[in-house]
C-alpha positions as CSV (number, residue, x, y, z in Angstrom):
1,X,-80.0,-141.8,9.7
2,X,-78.6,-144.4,12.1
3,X,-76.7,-141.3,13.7
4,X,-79.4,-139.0,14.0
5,X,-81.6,-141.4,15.6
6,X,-79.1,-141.9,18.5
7,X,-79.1,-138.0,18.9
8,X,-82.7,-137.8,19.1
9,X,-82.3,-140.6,21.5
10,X,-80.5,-138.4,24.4
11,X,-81.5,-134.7,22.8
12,X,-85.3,-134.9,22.0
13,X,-86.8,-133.8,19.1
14,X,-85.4,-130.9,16.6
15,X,-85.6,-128.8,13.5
16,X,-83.6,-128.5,10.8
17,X,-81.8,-124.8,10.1
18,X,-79.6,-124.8,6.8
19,X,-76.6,-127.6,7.6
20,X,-77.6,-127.3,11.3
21,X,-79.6,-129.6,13.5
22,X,-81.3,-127.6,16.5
23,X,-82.1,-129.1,19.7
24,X,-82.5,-128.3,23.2
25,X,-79.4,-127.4,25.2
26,X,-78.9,-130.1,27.7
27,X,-75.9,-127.8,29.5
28,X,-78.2,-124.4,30.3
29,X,-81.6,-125.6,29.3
30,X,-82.6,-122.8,27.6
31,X,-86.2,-122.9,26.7
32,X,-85.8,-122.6,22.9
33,X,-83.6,-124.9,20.6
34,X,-80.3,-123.3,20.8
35,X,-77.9,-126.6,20.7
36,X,-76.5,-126.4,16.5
37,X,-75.6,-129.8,15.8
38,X,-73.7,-130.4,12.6
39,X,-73.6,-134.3,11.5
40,X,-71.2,-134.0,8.4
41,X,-68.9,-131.4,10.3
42,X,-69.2,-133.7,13.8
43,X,-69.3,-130.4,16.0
44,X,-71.7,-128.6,18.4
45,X,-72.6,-125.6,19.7
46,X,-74.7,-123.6,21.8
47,X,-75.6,-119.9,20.9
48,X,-76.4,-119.3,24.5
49,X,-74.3,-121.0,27.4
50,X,-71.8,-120.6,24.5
51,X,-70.9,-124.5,25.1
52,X,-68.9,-126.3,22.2
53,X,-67.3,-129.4,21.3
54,X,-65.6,-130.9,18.2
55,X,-66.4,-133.6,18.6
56,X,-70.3,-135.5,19.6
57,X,-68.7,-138.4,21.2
58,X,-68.6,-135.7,24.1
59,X,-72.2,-135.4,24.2
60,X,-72.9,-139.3,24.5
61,X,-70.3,-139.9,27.0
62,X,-71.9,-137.0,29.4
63,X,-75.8,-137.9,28.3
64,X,-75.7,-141.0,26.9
65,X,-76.4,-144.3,28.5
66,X,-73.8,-147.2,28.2
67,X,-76.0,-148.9,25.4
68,X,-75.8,-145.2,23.5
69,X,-72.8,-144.5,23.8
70,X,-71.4,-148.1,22.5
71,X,-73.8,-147.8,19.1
72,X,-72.0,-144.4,18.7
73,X,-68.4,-145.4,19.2
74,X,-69.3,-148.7,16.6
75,X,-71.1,-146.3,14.3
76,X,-67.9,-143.8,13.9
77,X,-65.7,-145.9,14.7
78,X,-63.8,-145.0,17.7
79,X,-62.0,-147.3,19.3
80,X,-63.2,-148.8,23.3
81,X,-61.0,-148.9,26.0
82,X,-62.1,-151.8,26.8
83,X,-59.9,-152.7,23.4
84,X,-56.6,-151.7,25.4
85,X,-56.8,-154.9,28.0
86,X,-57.4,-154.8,31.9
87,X,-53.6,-153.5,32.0
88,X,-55.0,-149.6,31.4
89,X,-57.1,-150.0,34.5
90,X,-54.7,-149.7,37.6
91,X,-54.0,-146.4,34.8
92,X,-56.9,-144.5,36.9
93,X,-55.7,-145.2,40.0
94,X,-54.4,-142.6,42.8
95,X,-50.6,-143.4,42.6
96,X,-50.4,-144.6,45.9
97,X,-52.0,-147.8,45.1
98,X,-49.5,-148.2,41.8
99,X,-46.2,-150.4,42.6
100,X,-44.0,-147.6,40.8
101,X,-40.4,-147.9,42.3
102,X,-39.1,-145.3,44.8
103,X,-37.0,-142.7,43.1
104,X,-34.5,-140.0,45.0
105,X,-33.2,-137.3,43.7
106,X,-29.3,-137.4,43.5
107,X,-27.6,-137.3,47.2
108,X,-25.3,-134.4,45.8
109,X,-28.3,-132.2,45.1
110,X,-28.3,-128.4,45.9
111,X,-31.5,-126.4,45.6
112,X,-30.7,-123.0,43.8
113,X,-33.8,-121.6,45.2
114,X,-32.0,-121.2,48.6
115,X,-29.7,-117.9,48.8
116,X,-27.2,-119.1,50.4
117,X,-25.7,-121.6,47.6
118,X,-22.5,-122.0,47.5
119,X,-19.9,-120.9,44.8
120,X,-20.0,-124.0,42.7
121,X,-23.4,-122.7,41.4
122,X,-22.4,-119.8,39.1
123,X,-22.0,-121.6,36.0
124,X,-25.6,-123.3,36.7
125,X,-27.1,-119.9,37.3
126,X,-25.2,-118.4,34.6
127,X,-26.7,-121.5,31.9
128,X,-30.1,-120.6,33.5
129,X,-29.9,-117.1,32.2
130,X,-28.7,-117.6,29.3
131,X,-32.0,-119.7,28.9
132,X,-34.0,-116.7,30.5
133,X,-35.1,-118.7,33.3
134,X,-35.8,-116.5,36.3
135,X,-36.4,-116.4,40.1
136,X,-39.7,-117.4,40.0
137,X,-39.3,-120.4,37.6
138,X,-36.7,-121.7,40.1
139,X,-39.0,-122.0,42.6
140,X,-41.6,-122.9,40.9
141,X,-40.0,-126.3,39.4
142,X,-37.9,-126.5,41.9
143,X,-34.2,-126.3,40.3
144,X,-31.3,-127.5,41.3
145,X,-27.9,-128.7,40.2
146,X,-25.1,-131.6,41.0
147,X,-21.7,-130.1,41.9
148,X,-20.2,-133.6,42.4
149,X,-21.5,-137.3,41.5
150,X,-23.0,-139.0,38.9
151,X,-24.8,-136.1,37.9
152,X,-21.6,-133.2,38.2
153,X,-22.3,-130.3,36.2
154,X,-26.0,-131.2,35.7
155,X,-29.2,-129.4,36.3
156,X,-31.7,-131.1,38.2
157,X,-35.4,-130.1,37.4
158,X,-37.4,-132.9,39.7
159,X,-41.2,-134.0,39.2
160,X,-43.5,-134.8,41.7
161,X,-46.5,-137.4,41.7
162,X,-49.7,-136.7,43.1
163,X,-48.3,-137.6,46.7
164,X,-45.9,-135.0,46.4
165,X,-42.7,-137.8,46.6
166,X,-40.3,-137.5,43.6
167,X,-41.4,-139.7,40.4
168,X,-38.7,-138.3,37.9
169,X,-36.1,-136.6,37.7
170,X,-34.9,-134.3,34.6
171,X,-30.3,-133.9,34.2
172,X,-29.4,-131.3,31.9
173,X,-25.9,-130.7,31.3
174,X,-25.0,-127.2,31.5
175,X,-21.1,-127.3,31.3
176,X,-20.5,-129.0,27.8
177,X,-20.7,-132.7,28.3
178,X,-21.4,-134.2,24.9
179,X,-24.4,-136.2,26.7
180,X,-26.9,-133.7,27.0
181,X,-29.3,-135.9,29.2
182,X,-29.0,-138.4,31.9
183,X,-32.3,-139.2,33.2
184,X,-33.1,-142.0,35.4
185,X,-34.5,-145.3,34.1
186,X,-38.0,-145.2,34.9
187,X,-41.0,-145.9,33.0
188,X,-42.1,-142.8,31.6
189,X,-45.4,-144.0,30.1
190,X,-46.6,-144.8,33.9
191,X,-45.5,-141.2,35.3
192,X,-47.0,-137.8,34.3
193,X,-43.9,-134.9,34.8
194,X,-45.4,-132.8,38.1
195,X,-49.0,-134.4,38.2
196,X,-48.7,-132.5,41.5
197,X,-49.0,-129.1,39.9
198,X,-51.7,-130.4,36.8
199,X,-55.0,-129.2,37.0
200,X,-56.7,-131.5,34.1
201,X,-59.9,-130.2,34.5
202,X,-58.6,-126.9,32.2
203,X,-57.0,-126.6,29.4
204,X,-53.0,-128.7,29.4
205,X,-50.0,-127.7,27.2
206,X,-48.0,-130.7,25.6
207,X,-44.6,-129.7,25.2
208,X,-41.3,-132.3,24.4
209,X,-39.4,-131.3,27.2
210,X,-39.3,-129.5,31.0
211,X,-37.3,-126.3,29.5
212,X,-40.3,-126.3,26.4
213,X,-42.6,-126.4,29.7
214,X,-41.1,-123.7,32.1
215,X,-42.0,-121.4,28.7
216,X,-45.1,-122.7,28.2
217,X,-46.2,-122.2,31.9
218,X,-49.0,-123.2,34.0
219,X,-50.5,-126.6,33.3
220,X,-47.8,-127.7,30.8
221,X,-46.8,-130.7,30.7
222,X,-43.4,-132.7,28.7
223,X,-44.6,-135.6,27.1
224,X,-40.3,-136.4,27.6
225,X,-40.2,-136.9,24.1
226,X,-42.4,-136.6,20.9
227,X,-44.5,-140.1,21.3
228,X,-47.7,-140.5,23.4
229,X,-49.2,-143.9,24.0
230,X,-52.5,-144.6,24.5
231,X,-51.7,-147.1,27.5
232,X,-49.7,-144.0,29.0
233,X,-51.1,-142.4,32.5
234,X,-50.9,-138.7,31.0
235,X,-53.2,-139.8,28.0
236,X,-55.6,-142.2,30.1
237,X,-55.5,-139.0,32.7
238,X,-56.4,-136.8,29.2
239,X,-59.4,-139.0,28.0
240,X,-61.0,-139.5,32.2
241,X,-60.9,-136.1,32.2
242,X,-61.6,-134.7,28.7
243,X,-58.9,-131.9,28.9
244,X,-58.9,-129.6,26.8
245,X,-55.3,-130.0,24.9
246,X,-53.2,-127.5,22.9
247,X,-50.4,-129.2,21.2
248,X,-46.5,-127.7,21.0
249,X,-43.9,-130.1,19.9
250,X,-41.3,-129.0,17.6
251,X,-41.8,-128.4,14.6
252,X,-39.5,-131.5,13.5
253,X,-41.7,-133.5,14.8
254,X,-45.1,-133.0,12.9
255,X,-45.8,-136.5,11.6
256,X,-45.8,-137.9,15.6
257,X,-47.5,-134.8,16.6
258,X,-50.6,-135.8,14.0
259,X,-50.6,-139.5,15.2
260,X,-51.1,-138.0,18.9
261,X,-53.7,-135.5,17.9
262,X,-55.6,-138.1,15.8
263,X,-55.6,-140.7,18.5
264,X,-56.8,-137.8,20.9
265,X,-59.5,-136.7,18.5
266,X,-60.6,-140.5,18.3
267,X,-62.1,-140.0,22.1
268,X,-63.6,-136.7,21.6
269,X,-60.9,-134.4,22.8
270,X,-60.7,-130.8,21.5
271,X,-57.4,-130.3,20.4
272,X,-55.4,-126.9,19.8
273,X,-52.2,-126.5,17.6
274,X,-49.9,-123.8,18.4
275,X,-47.2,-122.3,15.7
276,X,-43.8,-122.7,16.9
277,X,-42.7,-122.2,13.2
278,X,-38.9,-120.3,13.2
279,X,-37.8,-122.0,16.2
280,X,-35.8,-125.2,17.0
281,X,-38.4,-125.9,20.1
282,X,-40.8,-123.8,22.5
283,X,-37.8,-123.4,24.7
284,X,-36.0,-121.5,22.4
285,X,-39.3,-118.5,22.6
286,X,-39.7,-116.1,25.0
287,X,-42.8,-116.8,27.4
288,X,-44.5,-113.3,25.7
289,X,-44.2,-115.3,22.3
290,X,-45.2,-118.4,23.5
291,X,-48.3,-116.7,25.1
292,X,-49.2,-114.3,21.8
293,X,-48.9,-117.6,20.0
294,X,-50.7,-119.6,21.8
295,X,-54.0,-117.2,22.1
296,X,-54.0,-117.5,18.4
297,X,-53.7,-121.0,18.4
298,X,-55.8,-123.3,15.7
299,X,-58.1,-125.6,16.9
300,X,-58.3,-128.9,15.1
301,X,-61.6,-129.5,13.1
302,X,-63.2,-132.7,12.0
303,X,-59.9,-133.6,10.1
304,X,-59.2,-137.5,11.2
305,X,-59.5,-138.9,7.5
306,X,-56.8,-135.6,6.7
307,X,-54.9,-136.8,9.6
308,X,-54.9,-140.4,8.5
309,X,-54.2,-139.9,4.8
310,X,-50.9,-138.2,6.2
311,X,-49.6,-141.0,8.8
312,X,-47.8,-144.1,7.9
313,X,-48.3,-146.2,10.8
């Protein structure tokens, strides 16, 4: 009753339709009750401005007042940033007032978007076929490789922040070397990979790895790993924004990829899962696959005491 009373609150008065709350839509203010609110199921809908949510927490946060939105987060209990400490605040800042260290990309890099690269990158190109990476994804993340140096016989695949300087850097071995990686040392929970080229304000992809993203496309982003904090930039950047997300680690990596959706789903984001079942990673699919795959993609339901019954934290 407690919960109701708080929707009434910011939604007005309703009536009652089966399972199904009906209120007026605060989104397209249609002039009958077409807002379906479902308390047990924690979802809404419109049936005219077709506006949806999966969880209520999003109506609170966009109608609410402070005051109403606080009783709601104690009443289901969702955690509060303010929980986190003052640390998550420089989080939402414009990187240029963050005191990240300047990182270059190897001296000895060669851009194999240019034509005129020399011999030395054949077997690069040829390890980027082999991977079906084309012409335009080249230029897009803006490959290169290291014929000499630290980084010999590596692939360079840099990422740029949102001032367009170079953040991170991703070194792929593509001749053999028994260390598949050598990235540099930096912080990856205080960089997002290519916030230059993110556009949170749609749906984003989370993928493992840069190869997983170049498949996955537009707006995907590797999480450089299967682990996503809370006091990370990429999730505080998630929750400021409410993104819509659509999860694709590897399928190895289901119980992590639970822990981030439930922690995600704790702050009202809707979350998608995509099948990557009978491959290694999403960078072993073709970009047809990944995109059949993902338009069929399941999106994650009231399910947090599901979730929790199957993490061991």
């Amino acid at each position: 009753m407690a919960k109701l009373n708080l929707i009434k609150e910011i939604l007005g008065n309703y009536y009652i339709s089966g399972d199904e709350l009906l209120f007026s839509c605060p989104f397209c203010n249609h002039y009958k009750k077409k807002l379906s609110i479902n308390l047990k199921k924690n979802k809404f809908k419109c049936w005219v401005c077709d506006t949806s949510g999966n969880s209520l927490l999003y109506l609170f946060k966009k109608f609410g007042d402070i005051k109403q939105l606080t009783e709601w987060k104690k009443l289901n209990n969702i955690t509060d940033f303010s929980e986190m400490g003052d640390r998550l605040n420089h989080l939402f800042e414009e990187p240029e007032k963050q005191l990240l260290p300047r990182l270059r990309l190897p001296k000895e890099f060669i851009s194999l978007v240019n034509k005129g690269t020399p011999l030395s990158c054949i077997n690069a190109k040829s390890y980027l076929k082999k991977r079906r990476i084309d012409k335009g994804d080249i230029l897009y993340w803006k490959i290169g490789y290291c014929p000499s140096g630290q980084y010999v016989g590596r692939l360079i695949i840099p990422s740029f922040n949102l001032r367009g300087d170079v953040n991170y850097f991703i070194a792929r071995s593509y001749n053999g070397n028994w260390k598949k990686y050598l990235n540099p040392e930096v912080p990856k929970n205080e960089i997002i990979f290519n916030e230059l080229y993110v556009n949170f304000t749609k749906p984003i992809t989370l993928v493992e790895g840069a190869f997983d993203a170049i498949v996955a496309g537009e707006n995907s982003v590797p999480i450089l790993g299967s682990t996503l904090r809370e006091n990370s930039r990429l999730f505080q950047k998630i929750i400021k924004n409410n993104s819509t997300v659509y999860m694709a680690l590897d399928p190895d990596a289901t119980r992590k990829t639970n822990a981030i959706i439930e922690k995600l789903l704790r702050y009202g984001i809707k979350v998608y899962t995509i099948d990557i079942s009978g491959f290694k990673d999403v960078g072993e699919m073709t970009k047809e696959e990944f995109k059949t795959r993902k338009e069929n993609a399941t999106e994650v339901g009231d399910t947090l005491s599901l979730l929790l019954n199957n993490i061991n934290f």
